[in-house]
C-alpha positions as CSV (number, residue, x, y, z in Angstrom):
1,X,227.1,132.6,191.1
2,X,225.9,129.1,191.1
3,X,222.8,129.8,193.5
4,X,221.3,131.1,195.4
5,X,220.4,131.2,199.5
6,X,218.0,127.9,199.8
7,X,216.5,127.2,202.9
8,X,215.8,123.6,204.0
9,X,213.3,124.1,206.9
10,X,212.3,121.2,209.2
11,X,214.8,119.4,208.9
12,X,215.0,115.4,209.3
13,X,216.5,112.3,208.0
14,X,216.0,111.5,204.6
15,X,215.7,115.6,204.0
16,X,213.5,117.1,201.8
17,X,214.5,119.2,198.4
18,X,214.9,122.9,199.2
19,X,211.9,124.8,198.2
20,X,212.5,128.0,195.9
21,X,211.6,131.4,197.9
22,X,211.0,134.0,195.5
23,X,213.7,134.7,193.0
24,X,215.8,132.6,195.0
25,X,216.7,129.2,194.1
26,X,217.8,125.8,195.6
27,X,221.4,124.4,194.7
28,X,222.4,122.6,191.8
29,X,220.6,120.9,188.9
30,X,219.3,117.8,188.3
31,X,221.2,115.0,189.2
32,X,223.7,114.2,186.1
33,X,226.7,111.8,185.4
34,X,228.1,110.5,188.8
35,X,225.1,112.1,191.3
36,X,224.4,110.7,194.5
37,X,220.7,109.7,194.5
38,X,218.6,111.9,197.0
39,X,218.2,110.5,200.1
40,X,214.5,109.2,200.7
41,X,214.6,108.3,197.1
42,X,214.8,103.8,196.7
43,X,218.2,102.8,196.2
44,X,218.8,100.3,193.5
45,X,220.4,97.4,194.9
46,X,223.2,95.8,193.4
47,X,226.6,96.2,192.0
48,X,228.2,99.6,192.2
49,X,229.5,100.6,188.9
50,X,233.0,100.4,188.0
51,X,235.0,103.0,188.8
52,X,236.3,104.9,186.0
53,X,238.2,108.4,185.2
54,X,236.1,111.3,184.8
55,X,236.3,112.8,181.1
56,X,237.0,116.5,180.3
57,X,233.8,118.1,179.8
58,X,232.2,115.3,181.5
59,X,230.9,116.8,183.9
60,X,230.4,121.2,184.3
61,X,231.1,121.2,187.9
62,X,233.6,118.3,188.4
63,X,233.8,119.1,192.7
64,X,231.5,120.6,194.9
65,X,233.4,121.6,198.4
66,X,231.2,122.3,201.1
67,X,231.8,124.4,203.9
68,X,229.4,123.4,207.2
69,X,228.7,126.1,209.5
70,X,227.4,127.0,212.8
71,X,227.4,131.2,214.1
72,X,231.0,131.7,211.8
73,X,230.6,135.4,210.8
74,X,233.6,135.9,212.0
75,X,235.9,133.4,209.9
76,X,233.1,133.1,207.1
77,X,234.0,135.3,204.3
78,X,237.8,135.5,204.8
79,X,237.9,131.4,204.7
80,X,235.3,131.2,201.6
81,X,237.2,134.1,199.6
82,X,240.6,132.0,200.2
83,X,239.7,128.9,199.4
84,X,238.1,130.2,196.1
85,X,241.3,131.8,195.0
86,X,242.8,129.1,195.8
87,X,241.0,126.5,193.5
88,X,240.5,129.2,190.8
89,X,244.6,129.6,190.8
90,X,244.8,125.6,191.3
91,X,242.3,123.5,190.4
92,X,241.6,122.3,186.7
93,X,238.1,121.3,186.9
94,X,234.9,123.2,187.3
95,X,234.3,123.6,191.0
96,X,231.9,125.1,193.5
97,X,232.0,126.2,197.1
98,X,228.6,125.5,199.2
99,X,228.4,127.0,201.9
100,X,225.9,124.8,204.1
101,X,224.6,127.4,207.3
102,X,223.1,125.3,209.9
103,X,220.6,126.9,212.2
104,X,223.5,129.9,212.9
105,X,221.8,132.5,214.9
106,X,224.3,135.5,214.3
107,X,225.1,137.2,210.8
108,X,226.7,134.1,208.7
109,X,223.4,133.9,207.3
110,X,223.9,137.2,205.7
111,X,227.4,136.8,205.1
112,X,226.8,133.3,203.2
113,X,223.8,134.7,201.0
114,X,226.6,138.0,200.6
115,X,229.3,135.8,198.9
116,X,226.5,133.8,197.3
117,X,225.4,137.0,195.6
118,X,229.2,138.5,194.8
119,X,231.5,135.9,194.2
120,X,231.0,133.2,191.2
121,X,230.6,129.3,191.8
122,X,229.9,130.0,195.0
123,X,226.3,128.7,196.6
124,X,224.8,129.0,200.0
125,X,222.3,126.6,201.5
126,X,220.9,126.8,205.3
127,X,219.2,124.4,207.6
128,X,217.2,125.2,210.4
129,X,218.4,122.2,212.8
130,X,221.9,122.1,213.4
131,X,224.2,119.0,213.2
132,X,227.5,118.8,210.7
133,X,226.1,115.7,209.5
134,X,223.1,116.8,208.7
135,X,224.3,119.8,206.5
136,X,226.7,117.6,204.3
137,X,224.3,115.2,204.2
138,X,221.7,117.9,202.7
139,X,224.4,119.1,200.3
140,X,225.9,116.2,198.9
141,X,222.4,114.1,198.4
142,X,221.6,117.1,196.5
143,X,224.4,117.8,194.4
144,X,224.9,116.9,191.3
145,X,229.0,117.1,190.9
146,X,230.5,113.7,190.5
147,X,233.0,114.5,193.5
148,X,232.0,116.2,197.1
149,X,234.5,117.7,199.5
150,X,234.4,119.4,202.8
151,X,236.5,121.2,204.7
152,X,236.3,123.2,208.3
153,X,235.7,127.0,208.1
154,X,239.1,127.4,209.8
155,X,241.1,125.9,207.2
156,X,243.2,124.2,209.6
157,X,245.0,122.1,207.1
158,X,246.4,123.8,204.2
159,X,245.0,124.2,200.7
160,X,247.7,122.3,198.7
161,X,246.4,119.3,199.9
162,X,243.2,119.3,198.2
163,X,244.2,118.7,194.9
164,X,246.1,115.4,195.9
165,X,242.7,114.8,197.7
166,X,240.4,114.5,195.6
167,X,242.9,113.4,192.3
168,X,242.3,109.6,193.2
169,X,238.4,110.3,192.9
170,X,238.8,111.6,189.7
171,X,240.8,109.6,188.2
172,X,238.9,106.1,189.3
173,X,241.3,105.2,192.0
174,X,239.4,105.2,195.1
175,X,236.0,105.6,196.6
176,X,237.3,107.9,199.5
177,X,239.8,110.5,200.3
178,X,240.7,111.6,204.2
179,X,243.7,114.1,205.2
180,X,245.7,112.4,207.9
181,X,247.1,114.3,210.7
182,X,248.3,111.1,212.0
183,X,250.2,110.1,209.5
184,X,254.0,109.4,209.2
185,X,254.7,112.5,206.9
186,X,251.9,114.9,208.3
187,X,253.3,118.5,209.8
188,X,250.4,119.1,212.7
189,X,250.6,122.6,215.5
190,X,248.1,121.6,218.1
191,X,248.6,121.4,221.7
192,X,249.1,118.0,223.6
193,X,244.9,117.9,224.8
194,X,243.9,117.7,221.2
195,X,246.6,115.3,220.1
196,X,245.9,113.2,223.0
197,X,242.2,112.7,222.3
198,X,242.4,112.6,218.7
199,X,244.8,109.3,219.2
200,X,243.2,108.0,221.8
201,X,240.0,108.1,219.6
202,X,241.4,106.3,216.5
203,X,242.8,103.9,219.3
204,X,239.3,103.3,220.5
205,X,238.5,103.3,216.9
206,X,240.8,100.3,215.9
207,X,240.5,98.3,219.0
208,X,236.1,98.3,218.7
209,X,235.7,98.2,215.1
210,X,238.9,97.2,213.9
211,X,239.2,100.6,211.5
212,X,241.7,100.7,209.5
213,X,242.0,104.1,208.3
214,X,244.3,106.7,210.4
215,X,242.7,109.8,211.4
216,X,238.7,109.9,211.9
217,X,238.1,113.6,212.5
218,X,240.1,115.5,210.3
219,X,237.7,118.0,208.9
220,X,239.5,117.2,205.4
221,X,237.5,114.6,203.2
222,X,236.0,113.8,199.8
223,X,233.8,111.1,198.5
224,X,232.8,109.9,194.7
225,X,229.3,111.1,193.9
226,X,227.9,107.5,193.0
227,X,229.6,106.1,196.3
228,X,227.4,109.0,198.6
229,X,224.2,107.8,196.5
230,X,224.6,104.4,198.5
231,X,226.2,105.1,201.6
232,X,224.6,108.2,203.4
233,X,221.1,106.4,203.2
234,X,223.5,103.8,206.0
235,X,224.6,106.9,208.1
236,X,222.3,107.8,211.1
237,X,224.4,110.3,212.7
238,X,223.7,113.6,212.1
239,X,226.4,115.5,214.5
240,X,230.4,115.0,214.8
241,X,230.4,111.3,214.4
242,X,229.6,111.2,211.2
243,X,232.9,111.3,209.6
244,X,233.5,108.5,211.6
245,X,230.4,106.2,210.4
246,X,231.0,107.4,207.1
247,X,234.6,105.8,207.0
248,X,233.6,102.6,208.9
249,X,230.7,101.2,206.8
250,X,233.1,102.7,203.4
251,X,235.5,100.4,205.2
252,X,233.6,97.4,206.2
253,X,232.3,97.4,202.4
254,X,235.3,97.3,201.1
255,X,235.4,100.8,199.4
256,X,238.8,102.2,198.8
257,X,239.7,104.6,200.9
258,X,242.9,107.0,200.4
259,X,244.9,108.8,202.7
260,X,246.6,112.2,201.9
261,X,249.3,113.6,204.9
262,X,248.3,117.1,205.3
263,X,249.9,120.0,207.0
264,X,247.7,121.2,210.0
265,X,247.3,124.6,212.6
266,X,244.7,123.7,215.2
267,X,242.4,126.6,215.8
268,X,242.5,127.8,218.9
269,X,239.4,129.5,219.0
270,X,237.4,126.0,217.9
271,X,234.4,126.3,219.7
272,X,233.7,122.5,219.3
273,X,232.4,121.0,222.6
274,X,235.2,117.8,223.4
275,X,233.4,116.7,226.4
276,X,230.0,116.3,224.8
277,X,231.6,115.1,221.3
278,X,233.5,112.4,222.9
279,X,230.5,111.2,224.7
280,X,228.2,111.3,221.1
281,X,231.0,109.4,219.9
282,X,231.2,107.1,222.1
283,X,227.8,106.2,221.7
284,X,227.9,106.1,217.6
285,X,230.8,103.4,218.4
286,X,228.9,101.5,220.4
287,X,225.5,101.4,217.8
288,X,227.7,101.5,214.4
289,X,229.6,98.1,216.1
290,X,226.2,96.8,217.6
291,X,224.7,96.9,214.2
292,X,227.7,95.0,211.9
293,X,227.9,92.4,215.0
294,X,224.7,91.7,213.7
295,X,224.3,92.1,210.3
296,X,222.2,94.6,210.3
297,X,223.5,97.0,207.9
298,X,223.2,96.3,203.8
299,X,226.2,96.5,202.9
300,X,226.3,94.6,200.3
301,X,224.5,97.6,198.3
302,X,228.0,99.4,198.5
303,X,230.0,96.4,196.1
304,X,231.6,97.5,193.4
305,X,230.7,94.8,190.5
306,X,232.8,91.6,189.6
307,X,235.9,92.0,187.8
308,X,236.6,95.7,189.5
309,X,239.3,94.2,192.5
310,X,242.1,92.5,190.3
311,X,241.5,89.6,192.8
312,X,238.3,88.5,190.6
313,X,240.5,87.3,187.7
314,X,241.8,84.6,187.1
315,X,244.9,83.8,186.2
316,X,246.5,80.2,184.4
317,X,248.4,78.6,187.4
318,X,247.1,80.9,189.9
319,X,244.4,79.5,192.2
320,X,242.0,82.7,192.8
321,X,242.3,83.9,196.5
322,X,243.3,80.4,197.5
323,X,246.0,81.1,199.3
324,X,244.4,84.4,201.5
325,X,241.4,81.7,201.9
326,X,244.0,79.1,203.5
327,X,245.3,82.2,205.8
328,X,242.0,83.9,206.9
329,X,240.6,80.1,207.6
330,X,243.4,78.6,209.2
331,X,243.3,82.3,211.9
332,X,239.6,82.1,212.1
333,X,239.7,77.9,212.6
334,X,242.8,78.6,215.6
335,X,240.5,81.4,217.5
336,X,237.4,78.8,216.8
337,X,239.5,75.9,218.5
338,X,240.4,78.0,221.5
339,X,236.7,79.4,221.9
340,X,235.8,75.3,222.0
341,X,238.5,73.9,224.5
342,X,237.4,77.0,226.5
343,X,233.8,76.1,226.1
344,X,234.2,72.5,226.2
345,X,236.3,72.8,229.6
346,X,233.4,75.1,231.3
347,X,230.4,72.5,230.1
348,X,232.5,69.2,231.4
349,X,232.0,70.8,234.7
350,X,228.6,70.1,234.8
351,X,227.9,68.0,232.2
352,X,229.3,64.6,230.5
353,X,231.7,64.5,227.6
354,X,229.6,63.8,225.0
355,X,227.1,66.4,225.8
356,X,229.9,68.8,226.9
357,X,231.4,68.3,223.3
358,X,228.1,68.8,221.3
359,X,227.2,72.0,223.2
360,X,230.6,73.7,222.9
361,X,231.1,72.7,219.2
362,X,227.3,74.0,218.2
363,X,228.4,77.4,219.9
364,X,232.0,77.5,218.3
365,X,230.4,76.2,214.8
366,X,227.8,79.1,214.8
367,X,230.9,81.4,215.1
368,X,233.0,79.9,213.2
369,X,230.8,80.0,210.1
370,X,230.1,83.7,210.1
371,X,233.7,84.6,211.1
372,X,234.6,82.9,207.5
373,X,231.6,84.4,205.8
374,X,233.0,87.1,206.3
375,X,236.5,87.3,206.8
376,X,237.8,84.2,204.9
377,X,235.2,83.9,202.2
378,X,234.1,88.0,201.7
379,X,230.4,87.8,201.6
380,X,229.1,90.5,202.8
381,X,225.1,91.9,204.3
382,X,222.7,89.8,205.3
383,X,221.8,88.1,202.1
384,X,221.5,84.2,202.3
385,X,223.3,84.3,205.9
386,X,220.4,82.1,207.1
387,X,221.4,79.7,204.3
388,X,225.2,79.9,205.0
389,X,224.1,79.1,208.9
390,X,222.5,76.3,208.0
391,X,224.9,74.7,205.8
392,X,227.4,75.6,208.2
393,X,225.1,73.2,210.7
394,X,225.5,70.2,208.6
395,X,229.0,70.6,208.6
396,X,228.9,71.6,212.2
397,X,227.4,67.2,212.4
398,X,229.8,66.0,210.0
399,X,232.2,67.3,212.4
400,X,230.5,66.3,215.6
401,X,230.5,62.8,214.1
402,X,234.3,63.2,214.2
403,X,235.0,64.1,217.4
404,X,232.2,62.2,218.9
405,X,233.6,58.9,217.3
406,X,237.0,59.7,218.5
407,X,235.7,60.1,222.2
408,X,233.6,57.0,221.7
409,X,236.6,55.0,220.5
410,X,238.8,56.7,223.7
411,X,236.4,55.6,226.2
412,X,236.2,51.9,224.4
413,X,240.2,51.6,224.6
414,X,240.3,53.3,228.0
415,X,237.6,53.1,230.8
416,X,238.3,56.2,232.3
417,X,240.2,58.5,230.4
418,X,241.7,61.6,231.8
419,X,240.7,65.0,230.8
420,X,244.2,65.5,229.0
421,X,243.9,62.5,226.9
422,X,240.3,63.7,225.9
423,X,241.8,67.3,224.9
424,X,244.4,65.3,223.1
425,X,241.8,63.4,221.5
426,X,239.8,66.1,220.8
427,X,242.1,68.4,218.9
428,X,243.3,66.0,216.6
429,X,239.6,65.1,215.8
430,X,239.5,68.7,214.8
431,X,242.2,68.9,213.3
432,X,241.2,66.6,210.5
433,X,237.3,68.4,210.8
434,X,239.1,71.7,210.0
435,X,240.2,70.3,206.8
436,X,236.9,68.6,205.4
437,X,235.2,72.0,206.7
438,X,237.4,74.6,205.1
439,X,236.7,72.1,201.8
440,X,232.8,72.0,202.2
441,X,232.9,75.8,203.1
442,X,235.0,76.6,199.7
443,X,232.9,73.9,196.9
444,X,229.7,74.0,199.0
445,X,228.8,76.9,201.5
446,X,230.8,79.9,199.9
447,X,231.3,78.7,196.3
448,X,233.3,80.8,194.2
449,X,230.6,80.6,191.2
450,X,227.8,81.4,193.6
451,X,229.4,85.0,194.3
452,X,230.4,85.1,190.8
453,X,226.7,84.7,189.7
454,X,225.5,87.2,192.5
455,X,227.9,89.3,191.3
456,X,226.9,89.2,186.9
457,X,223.1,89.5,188.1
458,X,223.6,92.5,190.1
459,X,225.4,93.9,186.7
460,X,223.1,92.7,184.8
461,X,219.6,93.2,186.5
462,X,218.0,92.9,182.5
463,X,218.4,89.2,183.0
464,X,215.8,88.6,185.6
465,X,217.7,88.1,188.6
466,X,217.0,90.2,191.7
467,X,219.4,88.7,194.6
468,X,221.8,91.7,195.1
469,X,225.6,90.9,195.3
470,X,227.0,90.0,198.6
């Protein structure tokens, strides 16, 4: 035994540490090597640190795997006596199994405090509000292991996948792990309902928030401990869609996130709601992408420090990200042109040419500039974006001086030009603005050294500097 049954009473978001009843006592110990820090507690901004393989002996209890449940007596004990022969058979690192009861009102309370009581490294923690969220957010904030699991109670996808799940956490490799039923080389039972609304949801996924990653729901995933310190303080949900938020802002951050093809049985006696978690989904999409559109989200808190990515170093002949800076600019600079012929062509309807070019190149500039923040240039959060905008302004003039001067020189040659020849015009002028911009954005607005210093002060906070890296 690891535990005992701890109850977390009142539930809300950032949760409290579970109060000892008697002779009973809460999960884990203090926070050691690789703990999440509790939610409610300040998180440190700055760097994350480096990633690095976890020692033998580092750590007592290398994973923690929790279990969420909701009224499960039935499937309770068989699925936590399984998996734990399976990881004592299996795995080579000190592990636990929480078992995280939320608000059940039939036995699995019994049953969970039963296990916690007979079986070794097994714990059991309940919640009086429900939400799936909310009980791995509970467990993991509180857990000291350096790497936290969870899987469903049904054990839809097969054991042997966990150990190539969590192996690139261990070693250093990544910040996430997900099982993929979607993927190429998964084996997946399920009838054609569930496989139609799990693609059409990573569909919806990709096409809203431009995810990445393959398969949202899979009840199969793992995080680093330090990584959950920093991000589930960003998660609001607290029901199904947390996964998903989870993997987005992981995503957005530029965590890595790795993908293990797993073998999968769907459950037919899932007593998930799909109705009513498609609509909370829904919603979660709609706030998770309202919130990046505007910067509202520190992400920058997530980095990992400079010199982690192999991109950071530089190498004799090779200009440093040059060449992706030349691509994301020159995709970012060809939507940005179309956005201001469109733009330009509405305003000439009811305005002149001069004012009609001003207007749509100050609306084009404004997206242009945080389209290459943070696509071309990878500054993340909202740290010295009012800056960036306003650099991006005088280049926005330097540019309007262009294309101003090149209408003012077409109406001198030609007294009443045609629209074509001031489109014609026009995109040449911007053609040679896109060149002095991309140049002023890389010495001026997004300097290399800039981020570079950002990124050494967040390491090194002893040296006085508080900005965190972006």
């Amino acid at each position: 035994m690891t535990g005992r049954l701890a109850t977390v009473v009142g539930m809300t978001t950032p949760p409290p540490t579970p109060t000892p009843q008697g002779s009973q006592k809460a999960l884990g110990s203090p926070p050691s090597l690789g703990s999440p820090t509790p939610l409610g507690a300040p998180t440190s901004l700055g760097a994350l640190p480096p990633r690095e393989h976890l020692r033998p002996g580092q750590a007592a209890t290398v994973l923690d795997v929790v279990i969420p449940v909701y009224n499960e007596e039935k499937d309770l004990e068989s699925c936590v006596r399984r998996l734990h022969d399976h990881l004592t058979r299996t795995f080579p690192y000190g592990f636990r199994i929480t078992i995280a009861d939320n608000a059940s009102t039939d036995d699995t309370p019994g049953i969970a405090a039963k296990l916690d009581d007979e079986m070794d490294h097994v714990t059991a923690v309940r919640l009086e509000q429900k939400g799936r969220g909310r009980a791995l957010r509970t467990v993991w904030s509180l857990s000291e292991a350096p790497v936290l699991a969870y899987m469903d109670v049904d054990l839809s996808t097969d054991l042997n996948a966990l150990l190539p799940l969590v192996a690139p956490l261990i070693s250093g490799h990544s910040d996430l792990a997900i099982g993929s039923r979607l993927s190429r080389s998964a084996r997946v039972v399920r009838g054609p309902k569930r496989e139609f609304i799990s693609r059409t949801y990573n569909l919806i996924l990709r096409g809203s928030l431009a995810a990445r990653f393959s398969d949202a729901q899979c009840g199969f995933k793992a995080i680093r401990g330090d990584v959950a310190g920093r991000l589930l303080p960003l998660v609001e949900d607290t029901g199904w869609f947390f996964d998903t938020e989870m993997l987005v802002l992981a995503e957005r951050a530029g965590l890595r996130i790795h993908e293990v093809p797993v073998d999968w049985v769907d459950d037919p006696d899932s007593t998930v709601h799909i109705v009513r978690t498609a609509t909370d989904d829904l919603k979660g999409v709609w706030r998770v992408g309202r919130a990046l559109a505007t910067g509202a989200l520190p992400l920058d808190r997530l980095a990992r420090p400079f010199g982690d990515d192999p991109r950071d170093r530089q190498l004799s002949g090779v200009p440093g990200g040059l060449a992706r800076q030349v691509v994301g600019f020159a995709v970012v600079g060809a939507l940005s042109t179309l956005l201001y012929l469109g733009l330009y062509s509405l305003f000439r309807l009811g305005a002149g040419s001069q004012l009609a070019n001003a207007a749509a190149l100050l609306v084009s500039a404004l997206a242009n500039t945080a389209a290459n923040r943070r696509l071309t240039f990878g500054v993340r959060g909202r740290d010295r974006a009012v800056r960036h905008q306003a650099q991006g302004l005088v280049v926005f003039a330097i540019g309007l001086v262009l294309t101003s001067g090149s209408l003012a020189a077409l109406d001198a040659a030609t007294r009443t030009p045609s629209h074509g020849s001031e489109l014609t015009v026009l995109v040449a002028a911007n053609l040679a603005a896109t060149v002095l911009r991309f140049l002023l954005f890389r010495a001026w607005v997004f300097p290399d050294r800039e981020r570079r210093a950002g990124a050494e002060s967040a390491e090194n906070p002893g040296n006085g500097a508080t900005t965190p890296l972006t």
